[in-house]
ZAKOL-431478 format. One record per residue (C-alpha): x, y, z; chain. Coordinates in steps of 0.5 Angstrom, whole numbers. Layout:
BEGIN
((X Y Z) A)
...
END
This chain:
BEGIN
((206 230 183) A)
((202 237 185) A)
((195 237 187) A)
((193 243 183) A)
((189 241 178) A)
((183 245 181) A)
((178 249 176) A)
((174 255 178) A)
((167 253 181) A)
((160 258 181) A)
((158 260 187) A)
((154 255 191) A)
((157 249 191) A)
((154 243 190) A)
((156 237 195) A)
((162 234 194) A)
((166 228 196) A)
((174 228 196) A)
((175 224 190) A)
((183 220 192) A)
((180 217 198) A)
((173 217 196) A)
((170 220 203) A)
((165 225 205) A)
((170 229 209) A)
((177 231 207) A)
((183 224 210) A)
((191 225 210) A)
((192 233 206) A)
((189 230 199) A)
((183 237 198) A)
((181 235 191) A)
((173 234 191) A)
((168 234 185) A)
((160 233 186) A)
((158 227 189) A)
((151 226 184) A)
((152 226 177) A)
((159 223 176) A)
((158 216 172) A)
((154 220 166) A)
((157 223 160) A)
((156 230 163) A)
((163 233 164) A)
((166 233 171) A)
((169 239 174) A)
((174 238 180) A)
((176 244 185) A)
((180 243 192) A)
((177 244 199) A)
((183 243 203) A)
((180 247 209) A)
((173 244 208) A)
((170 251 208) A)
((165 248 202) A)
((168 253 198) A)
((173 251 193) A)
((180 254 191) A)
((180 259 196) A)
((188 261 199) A)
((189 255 204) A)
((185 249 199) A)
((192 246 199) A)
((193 246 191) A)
((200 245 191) A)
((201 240 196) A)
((204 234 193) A)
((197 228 190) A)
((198 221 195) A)
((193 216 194) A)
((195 214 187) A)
((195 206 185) A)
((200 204 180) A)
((193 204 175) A)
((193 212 176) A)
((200 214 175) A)
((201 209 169) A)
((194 212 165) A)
((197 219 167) A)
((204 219 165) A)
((201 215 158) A)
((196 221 156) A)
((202 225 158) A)
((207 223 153) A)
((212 221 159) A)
((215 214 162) A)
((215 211 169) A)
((222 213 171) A)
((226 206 174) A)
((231 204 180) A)
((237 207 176) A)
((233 213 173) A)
((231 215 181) A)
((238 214 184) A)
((241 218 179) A)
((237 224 179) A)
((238 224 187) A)
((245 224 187) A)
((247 227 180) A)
((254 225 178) A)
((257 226 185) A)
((260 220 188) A)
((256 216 194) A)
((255 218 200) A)
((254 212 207) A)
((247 212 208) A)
((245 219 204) A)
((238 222 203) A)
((237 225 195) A)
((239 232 198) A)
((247 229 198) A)
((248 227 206) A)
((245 223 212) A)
((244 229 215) A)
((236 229 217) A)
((231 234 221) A)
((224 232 221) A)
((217 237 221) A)
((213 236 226) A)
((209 242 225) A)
((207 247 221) A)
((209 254 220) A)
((203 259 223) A)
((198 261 218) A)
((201 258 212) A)
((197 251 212) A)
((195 249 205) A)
((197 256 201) A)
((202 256 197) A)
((208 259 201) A)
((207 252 205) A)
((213 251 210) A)
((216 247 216) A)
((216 250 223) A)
((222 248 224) A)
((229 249 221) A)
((236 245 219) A)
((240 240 214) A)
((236 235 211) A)
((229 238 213) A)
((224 232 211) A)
((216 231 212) A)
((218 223 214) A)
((216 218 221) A)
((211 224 222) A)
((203 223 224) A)
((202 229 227) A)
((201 233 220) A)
((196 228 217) A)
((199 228 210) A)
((204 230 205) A)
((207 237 205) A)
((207 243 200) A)
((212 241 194) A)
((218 244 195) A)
((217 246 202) A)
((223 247 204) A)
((226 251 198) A)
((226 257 203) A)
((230 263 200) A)
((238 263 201) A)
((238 255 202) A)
((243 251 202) A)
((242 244 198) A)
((242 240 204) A)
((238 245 208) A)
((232 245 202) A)
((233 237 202) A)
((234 238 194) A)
((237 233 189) A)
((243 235 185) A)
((238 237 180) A)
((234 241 184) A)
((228 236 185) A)
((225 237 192) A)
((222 231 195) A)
((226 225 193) A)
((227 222 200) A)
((221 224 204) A)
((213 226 204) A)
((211 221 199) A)
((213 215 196) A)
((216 215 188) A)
((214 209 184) A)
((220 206 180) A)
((220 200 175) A)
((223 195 179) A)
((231 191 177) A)
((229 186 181) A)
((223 183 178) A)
((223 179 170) A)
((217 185 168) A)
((221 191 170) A)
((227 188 167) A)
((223 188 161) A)
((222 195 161) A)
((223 198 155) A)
((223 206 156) A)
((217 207 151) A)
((214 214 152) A)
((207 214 153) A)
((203 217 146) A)
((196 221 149) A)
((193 216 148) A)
((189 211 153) A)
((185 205 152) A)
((177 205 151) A)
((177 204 159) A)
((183 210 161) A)
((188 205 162) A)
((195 207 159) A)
((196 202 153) A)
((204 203 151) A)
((207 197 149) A)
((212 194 154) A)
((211 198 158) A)
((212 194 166) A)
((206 191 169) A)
((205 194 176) A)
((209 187 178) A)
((214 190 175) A)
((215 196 179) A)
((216 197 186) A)
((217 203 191) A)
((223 208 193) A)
((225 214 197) A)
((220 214 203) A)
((214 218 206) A)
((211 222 211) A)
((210 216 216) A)
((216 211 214) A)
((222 211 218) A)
((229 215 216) A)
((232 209 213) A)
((226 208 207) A)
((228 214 206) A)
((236 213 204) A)
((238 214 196) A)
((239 206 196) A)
((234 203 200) A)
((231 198 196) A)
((227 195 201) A)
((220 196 198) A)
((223 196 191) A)
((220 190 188) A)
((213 190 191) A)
((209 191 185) A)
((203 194 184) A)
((198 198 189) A)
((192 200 192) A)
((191 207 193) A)
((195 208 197) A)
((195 215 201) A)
((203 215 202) A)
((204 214 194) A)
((206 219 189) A)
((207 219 183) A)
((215 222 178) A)
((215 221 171) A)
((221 222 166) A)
((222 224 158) A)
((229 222 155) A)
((232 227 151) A)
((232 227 145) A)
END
């Protein structure tokens, strides 16, 4: 899930505080702020990005496009309720990584365990919309990796001409399934995530913005797949199930967000 949520701001820019990490200065590549006097009243509130810490919001470099860490289970169930989608599960994640093709030994969601990390960023792209990788190869991933502080651009290494395994793309086409930013999955391994449903979420959330679908799982329910920017290469294997039952989280700055709708 993509940090663009930023509306235009006037010019003067009141103090602000990055909103997912509650800080004055910017922490692991998440650019969104909002003022930091006058929330907590019924004023509404304008969110902006401000990635490059210039004060001045929504500039080139702001970082909107990069993918939103630091998202608790509470955030991402509100969100896909209002949204009218669902947690995805387990079998939901592994399927939209492999498609229909036959299982690979300890493959990542672009279809090999082929894996090149990014170390670095292409010169001059930082936080813009053509964000991308200063290096090249098959598999290329944002995974074991402090040196860039955060996730990347959503879709970074969908370069031009890219191969599947190049562009480190499900068989669907969906970027970042293995690496920069864990998805939050409803769990097999736990009794509340067997008891999932798949009810899609209504637009509608309770009197404190919690999402209020009737057997949805719990945040005990759920657990984690797929990887991120710090963990190792094996977090990231399609069938790696070793953080998949730990239930609901904190925020989080290595937690992101997928949702699914089931077709009609």
């Amino acid at each position: 899930m993509a940090s663009n949520i930023a509306n235009d701001s006037p010019e003067g820019n009141p103090p602000h505080i990055f909103v997912m990490t509650n800080t004055s200065a910017m922490r692991y590549r998440n650019g969104i702020v909002c003022p930091s006097s006058g929330n907590g009243t019924t004023d509404s509130v304008v969110f902006s990005c401000d990635l490059n810490g210039t004060g001045t919001y929504n500039e080139a470099a702001d970082g909107e496009w990069i993918a939103c860490g630091s998202l608790s289970w509470n955030d991402l169930s509100a969100y896909a309720d209002w949204a009218a989608l669902r947690p995805m599960t387990e079998l939901e994640f592994e399927k939209a990584c492999r498609g229909t093709d036959p299982s690979v030994n300890r493959e990542y969601a672009w279809g090999s365990n082929d894996i090149t990390g990014t170390i670095s960023l292409s010169a001059g792209t930082g936080g813009t919309t053509s964000e991308r990788s200063g290096q090249s190869g098959h598999g290329l991933c944002n995974y074991e990796n402090n040196a860039i502080g955060g996730p990347l651009r959503c879709g970074f290494a969908a370069m031009p001409g890219a191969t599947r395994d190049q562009a480190g793309s499900s068989y669907y086409g969906i970027m970042e399934l293995s690496g920069n930013l864990w998805e939050k999955a409803v769990s097999l391994g736990a009794s509340a995530g067997r008891a999932y449903t798949g009810v899609h979420g209504n637009g509608s959330l309770d009197p404190i913005g919690s999402a209020n679908v009737p057997n949805w799982s719990s945040g005990p329910g759920t657990g984690s797949r797929g990887g991120a920017t710090t963990y190792g290469a094996s977090d990231l294997q399609v069938s790696d199930r070793l953080w998949s039952t730990e239930g609901a989280t904190g925020r989080n700055n290595y937690q992101g967000g997928r949702f699914v709708r089931t077709a009609p």
